[in-house]
ZADOVEX-483109 format. One record per residue (C-alpha): x, y, z; residue in one letter. Coordinates in steps of 0.5 Angstrom, whole numbers, plus 2048, in hexadecimal, padded with zeros to 3 digits. Example, Ala and Ser with C-alpha at 12.3 -4.5 7.8 and 13.67 -1.06 7.14 Angstrom:
% ZADOVEX-483109
8197F7810A
81B7FE80ES
***
This chain:
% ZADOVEX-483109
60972C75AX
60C72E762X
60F734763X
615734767X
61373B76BX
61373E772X
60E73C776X
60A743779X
60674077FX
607743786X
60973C789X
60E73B78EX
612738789X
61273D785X
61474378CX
61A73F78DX
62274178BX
62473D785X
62A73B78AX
62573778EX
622733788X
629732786X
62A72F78DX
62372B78DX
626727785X
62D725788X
62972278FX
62271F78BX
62971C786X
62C71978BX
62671678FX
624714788X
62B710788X
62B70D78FX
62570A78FX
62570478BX
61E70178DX
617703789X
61370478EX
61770A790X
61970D789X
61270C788X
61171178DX
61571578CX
615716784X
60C717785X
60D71C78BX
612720785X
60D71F780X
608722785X
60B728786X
60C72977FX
60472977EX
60472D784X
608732780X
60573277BX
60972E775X
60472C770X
60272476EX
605726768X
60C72576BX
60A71E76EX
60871B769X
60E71F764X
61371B76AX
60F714769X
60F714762X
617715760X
618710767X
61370B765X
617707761X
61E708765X
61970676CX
616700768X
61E6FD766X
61F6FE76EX
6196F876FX
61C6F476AX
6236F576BX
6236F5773X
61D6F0774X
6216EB76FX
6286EC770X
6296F0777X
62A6E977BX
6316EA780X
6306F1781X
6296EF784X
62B6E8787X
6306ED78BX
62B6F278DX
6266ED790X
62C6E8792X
6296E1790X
62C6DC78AX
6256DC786X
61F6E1783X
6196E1782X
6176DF77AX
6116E3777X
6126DF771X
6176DC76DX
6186DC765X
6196D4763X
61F6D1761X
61D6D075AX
61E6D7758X
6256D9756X
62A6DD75AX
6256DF75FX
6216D8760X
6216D7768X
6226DE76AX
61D6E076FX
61A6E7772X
61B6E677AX
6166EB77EX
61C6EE782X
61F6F177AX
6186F4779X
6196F7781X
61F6FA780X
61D6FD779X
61770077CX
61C703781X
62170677BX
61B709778X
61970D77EX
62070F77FX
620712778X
619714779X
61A718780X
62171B77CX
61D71E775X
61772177AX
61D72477FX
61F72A77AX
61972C777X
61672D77EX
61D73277FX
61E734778X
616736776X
61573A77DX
61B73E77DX
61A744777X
621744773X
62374B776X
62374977DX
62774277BX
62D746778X
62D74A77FX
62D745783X
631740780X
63674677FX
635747787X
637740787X
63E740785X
63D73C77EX
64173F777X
63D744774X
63F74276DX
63B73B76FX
63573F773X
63574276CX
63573C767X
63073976CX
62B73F76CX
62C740765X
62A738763X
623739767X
623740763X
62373C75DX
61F73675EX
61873A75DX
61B73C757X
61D736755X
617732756X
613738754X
61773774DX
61573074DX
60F73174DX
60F737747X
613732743X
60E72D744X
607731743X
60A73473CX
60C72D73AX
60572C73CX
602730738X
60572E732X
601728731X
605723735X
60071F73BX
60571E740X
60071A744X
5FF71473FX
60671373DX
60A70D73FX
60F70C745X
61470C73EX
61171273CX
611716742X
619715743X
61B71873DX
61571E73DX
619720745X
62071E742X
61E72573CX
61B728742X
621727746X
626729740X
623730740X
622731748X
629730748X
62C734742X
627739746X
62A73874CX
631739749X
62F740746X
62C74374DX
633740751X
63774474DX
63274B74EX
63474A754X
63B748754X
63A74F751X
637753756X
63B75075CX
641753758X
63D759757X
63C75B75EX
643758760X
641752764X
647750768X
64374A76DX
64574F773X
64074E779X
64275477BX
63D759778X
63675B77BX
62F75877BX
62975B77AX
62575577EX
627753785X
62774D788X
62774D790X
626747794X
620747799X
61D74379FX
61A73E79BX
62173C797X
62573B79DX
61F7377A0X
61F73379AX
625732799X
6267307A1X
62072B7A0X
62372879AX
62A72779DX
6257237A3X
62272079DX
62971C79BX
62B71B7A1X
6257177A4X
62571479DX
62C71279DX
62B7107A5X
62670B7A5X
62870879EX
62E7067A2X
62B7047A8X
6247017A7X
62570079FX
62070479DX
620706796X
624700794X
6226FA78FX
61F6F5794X
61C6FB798X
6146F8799X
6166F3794X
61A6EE795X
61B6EF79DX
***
């Protein structure tokens, strides 16, 4: 099972402040939802996939995304490809789109329906995006150790009670998936084969897992709640850090590139098109 955990590699990512990658997941996002065109969402969600190998996130966590997004990506065909007909017709700026195939008119309620090549295009435009936004915060959150983060996003002015909520939900998801697996195991040695039950079987062997997670869960939030009022927890961020977090050449020089980035993206989607729909398709 993948583990959500710091990433301990000497990388140019992971050198950077946290403010800086907290700069570079606003930018990447808003040039994910600028474009509308394939080709460039394409681009851009393998350049952040491939930085993400570079750091050294496992496969596992691709194929951990690709499998809960799958069905979600194979409705978007469906749907866009079918369905998607104004929205795509005012994006190429023609009456009439090209049919992949059409549904007879025999079959009830969807008889005449027909997938056009435009709907297929811009779904593959929607998966890139949500690709290029799930890849983003890994790419940030995975290279940044979690002692760091709370400095940094401390030192960025934002609530210390929502920087310790989120901290402690990275905290707990090792424990949670570490539990799961526990769980699973004893299940497992108990006789019960998993892997040759049925899709039904399955469901109700995680639903008695997820029961017992969250009854799990529940225990360890009120230990805490506990704990925090032991030690008198206010949510204060005036208080002291054992951890630094300093700014240095090489955040102000990305953040000064990714502010150009934006600009330029912004620049020649308004000026030469680039990035939108019809952009090397239909032009």
């Amino acid at each position: 099972m993948f583990k959500f955990e710091y990433i301990e590699h000497n990388t140019f990512f992971n050198r950077l402040d946290f403010r800086t990658k907290l700069v570079m997941i606003v930018i990447i996002t808003l040039i994910a939802f600028i474009w509308d065109s394939p080709i460039t969402e394409g681009i851009l969600a393998v350049s952040v996939g491939s930085a993400c190998l570079l750091v050294g996130i496992k496969l596992e966590y691709f194929r951990l995304v690709l499998k809960i997004m799958l069905p979600f990506y194979i409705f978007m065909l469906i749907t866009m490809g079918f369905f998607n007909v104004d929205q795509v017709k005012t994006l190429i700026n023609k009456n009439t789109l090209t049919p992949i195939f059409s549904i007879p008119q025999t079959y009830w309620w969807i008889g005449g329906a027909s997938m056009s090549q435009e709907g297929i295009i811009y779904a593959l435009n929607v998966i890139f995006k949500t690709l290029t936004m799930i890849l983003v915060i890994p790419l940030a959150i995975f290279t940044t150790d979690i002692n760091q983060m709370v400095v940094s996003m401390a030192r960025a002015k934002i609530p210390y009670k929502v920087i310790f909520v989120f901290s402690s939900t990275l905290r707990f998801f090792p424990l949670l998936l570490g539990e799961i697996e526990t769980i699973i195991e004893a299940q497992k040695l108990r006789g019960l084969a998993i892997e040759r039950m049925g899709l039904i079987s399955k469901l109700k062997v995680y639903s008695t897992v997820a029961v017992t997670l969250i009854l799990n869960t529940m225990a360890k939030s009120q230990k805490l709640e506990i704990i925090l009022q032991s030690k008198a927890f206010s949510g204060s961020s005036n208080r002291t850090y054992l951890h630094k977090s300093l700014l240095t050449m090489a955040d102000y020089i990305t953040i000064v590139l990714l502010v150009f980035l934006l600009i330029l993206v912004l620049a020649c989607y308004s000026k030469f098109g680039v990035g939108k729909f019809a952009w090397l398709i239909y032009s």
